[in-house]
N, C-alpha and C positions, 0 to 999 in steps of 0.2 A: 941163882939170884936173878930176878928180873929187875929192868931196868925203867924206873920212872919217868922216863922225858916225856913229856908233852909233844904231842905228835905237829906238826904243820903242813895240814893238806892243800898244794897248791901245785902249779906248775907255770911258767913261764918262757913265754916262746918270742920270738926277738925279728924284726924285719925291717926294711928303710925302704922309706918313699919319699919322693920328692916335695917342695912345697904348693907346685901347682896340683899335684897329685892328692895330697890332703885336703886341699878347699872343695877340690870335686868330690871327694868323699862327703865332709862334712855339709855341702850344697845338697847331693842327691841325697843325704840321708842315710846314709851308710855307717857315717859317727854321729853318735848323738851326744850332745855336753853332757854332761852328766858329775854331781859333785856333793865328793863328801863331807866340803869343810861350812863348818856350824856361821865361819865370817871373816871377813876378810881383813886380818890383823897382821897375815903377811905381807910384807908391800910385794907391788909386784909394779915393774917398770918394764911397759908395754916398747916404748920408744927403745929401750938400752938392750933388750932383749932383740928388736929385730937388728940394732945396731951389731950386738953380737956373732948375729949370723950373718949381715953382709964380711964382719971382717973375719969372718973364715974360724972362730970359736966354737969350740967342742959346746955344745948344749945338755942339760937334763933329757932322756926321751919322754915323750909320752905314752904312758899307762893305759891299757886297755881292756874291755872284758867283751866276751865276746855276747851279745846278746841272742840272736838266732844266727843261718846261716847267712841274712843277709845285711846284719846290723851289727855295732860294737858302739857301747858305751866309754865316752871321755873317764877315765878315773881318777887320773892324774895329768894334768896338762891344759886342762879349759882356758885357761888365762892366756896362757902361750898360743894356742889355737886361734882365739879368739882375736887375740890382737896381729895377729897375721891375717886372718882374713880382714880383721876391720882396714890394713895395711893396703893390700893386695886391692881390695875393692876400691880405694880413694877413700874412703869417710875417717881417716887418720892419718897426721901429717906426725915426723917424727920431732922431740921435741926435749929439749933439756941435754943432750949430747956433749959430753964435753971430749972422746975422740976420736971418732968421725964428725965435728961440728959443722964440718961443712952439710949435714945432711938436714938440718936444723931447716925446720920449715916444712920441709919435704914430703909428699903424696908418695906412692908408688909410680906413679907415670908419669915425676918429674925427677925420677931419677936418669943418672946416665945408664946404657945401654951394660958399662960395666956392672955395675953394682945391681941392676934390674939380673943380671944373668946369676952373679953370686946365689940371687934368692931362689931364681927360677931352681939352678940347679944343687942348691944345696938340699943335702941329705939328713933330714930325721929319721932316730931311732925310733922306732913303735915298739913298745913289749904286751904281749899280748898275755894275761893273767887267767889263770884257770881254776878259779878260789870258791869257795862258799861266800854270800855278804860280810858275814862276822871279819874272814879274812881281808877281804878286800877291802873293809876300814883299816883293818890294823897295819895291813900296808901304806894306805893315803896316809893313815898318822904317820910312820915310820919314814915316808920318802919328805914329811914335811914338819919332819923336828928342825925347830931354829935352838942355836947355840948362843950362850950368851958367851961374853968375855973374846 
């Protein structure tokens, strides 16, 4: 008797880098954005996110695919990425906080020396995907099912 499952060829491989570590990625070119969603229906709160990771909260990682040896595509995470550098850089003050409110206002370089080190040295997960396109949609869809109730 053979057995009819539906095969799923993929693999995934798992690493952490720091946040100043990713901008110079994303700077030199190394990650390119890159995104599979059709529109932006899930909210997504740039300020509450970096909030989260100055107070020491476990994060979603960001999804990768490897494009050659000297490039990887964003698959899942652009938004996240995104508003860390716009952070990191100055051109985003954080904003709507209800706890760390004291951060309310706040650039990156007007933070204190504490919470600037949180970022520097906090660790994201990267997962690095080894899929055909077809899979690596059906994963973006999968990592970004919202639930109602």
């Amino acid at each position: 008797m053979t057995d009819n499952k539906p095969e799923f060829a993929f693999r995934m491989y798992t690493k952490v880098l720091t946040i100043p570590s990713l901008i110079r990625r994303i700077k030199s070119g190394y990650l390119t954005m890159h995104t599979y969603r059709d529109d932006d229906s899930v909210l997504f709160d740039a300020s509450t996110y970096i909030e989260s990771l100055i107070m020491g909260l476990i994060v979603p990682p960001i999804y990768l695919k490897k494009n050659n040896s000297s490039s990887h595509f964003v698959i899942d995470g652009v938004r996240r990425l995104k508003a860390l550098e716009a952070f990191v850089s100055g051109s985003m003050k954080l904003e709507g906080l209800k706890g760390r409110y004291d951060l309310n206002g706040k650039t990156f370089d007007e933070l204190d020396n504490d919470d600037k080190d949180k970022l520097n040295y906090c660790h994201l997960q990267l997962v690095e995907v080894d899929a055909d396109e077809e899979m690596l949609k059906d994963i973006h869809r999968r990592l970004n099912i919202t639930m109602e109730g």
